[in-house]
C-alpha positions as semicolon CSV with decimal commas, in nm:
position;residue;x (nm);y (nm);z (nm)
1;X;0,000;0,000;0,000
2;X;0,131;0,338;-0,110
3;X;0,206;0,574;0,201
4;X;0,123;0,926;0,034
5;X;0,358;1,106;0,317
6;X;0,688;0,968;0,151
7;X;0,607;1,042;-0,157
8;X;0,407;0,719;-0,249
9;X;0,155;0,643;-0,535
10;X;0,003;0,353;-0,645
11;X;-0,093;0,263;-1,040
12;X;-0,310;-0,063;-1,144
13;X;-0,180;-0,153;-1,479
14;X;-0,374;-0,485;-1,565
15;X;-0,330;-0,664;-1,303
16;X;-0,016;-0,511;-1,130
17;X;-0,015;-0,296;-0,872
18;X;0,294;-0,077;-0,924
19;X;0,421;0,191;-0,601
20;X;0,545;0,463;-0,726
21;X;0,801;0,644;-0,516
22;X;0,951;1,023;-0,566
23;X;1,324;0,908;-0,468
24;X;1,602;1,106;-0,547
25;X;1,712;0,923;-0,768
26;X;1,408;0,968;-0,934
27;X;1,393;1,299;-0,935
28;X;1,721;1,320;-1,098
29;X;1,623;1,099;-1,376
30;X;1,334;1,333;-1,368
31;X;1,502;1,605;-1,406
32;X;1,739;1,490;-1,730
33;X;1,403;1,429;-1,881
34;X;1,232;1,681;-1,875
35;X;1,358;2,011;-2,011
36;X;1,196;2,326;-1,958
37;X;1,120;2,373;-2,323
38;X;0,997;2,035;-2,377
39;X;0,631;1,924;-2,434
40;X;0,497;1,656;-2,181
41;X;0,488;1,310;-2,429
42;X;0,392;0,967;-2,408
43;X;0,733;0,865;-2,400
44;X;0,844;1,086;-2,141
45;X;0,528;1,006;-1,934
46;X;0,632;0,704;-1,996
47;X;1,009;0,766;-1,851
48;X;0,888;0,937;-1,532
49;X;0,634;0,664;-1,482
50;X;0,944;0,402;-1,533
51;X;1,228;0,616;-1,289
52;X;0,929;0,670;-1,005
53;X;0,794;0,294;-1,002
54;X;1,229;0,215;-0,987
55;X;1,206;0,447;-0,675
56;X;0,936;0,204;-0,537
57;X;1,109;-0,109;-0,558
58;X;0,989;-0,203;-0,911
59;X;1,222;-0,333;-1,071
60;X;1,036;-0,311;-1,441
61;X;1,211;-0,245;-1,742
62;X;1,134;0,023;-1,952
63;X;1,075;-0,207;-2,264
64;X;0,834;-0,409;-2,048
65;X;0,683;-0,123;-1,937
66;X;0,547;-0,016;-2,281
67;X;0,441;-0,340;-2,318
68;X;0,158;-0,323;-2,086
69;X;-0,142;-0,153;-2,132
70;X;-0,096;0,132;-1,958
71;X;-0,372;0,391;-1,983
72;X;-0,214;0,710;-2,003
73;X;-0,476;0,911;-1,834
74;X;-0,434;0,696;-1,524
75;X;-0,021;0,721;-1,524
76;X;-0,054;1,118;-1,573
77;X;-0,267;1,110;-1,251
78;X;-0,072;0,832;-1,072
79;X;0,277;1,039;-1,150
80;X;0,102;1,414;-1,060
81;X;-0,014;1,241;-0,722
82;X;0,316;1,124;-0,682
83;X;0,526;1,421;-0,747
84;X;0,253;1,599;-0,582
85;X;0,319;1,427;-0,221
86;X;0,640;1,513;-0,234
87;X;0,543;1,868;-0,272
88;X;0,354;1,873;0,077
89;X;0,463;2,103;0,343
């Protein structure tokens, strides 16, 4: 079960529960992503969605990753909840 107060999310892809987790080293990957002048894409959804479920313990590959049927609107929401947590005062 994700715990929202470190930075914890949870996505249902099929039927896999991922945790997302706002690590550092997520947010680094994060980061080198995502440039200020960039547009938000699948593939970089995508990315973030792969580096934050790595900060959870996942250890998913990216090419697996794509493989599932991940609806997109559900990852944006699942990531923005994530980064979002970590945002908390």
């Amino acid at each position: 079960m994700a715990n929202p107060q470190r930075g914890e999310a949870e996505l249902v892809i099929g039927s896999q529960t991922l945790t997302l987790c706002l690590t550092l080293g997520a947010l680094a990957e994060i980061e080198a992503l995502c440039r200020p002048s960039d547009t938000l894409t699948a593939e970089t959804l995508l990315r973030v969605l792969h580096a934050l479920a790595r900060g959870g313990g996942c250890a998913i590959g990216l090419a697996e990753l794509k493989a599932l049927p991940v609806k997109l609107d559900d990852a944006a929401e699942a990531v923005a909840a994530c980064l979002g947590s970590g945002l908390a005062p």
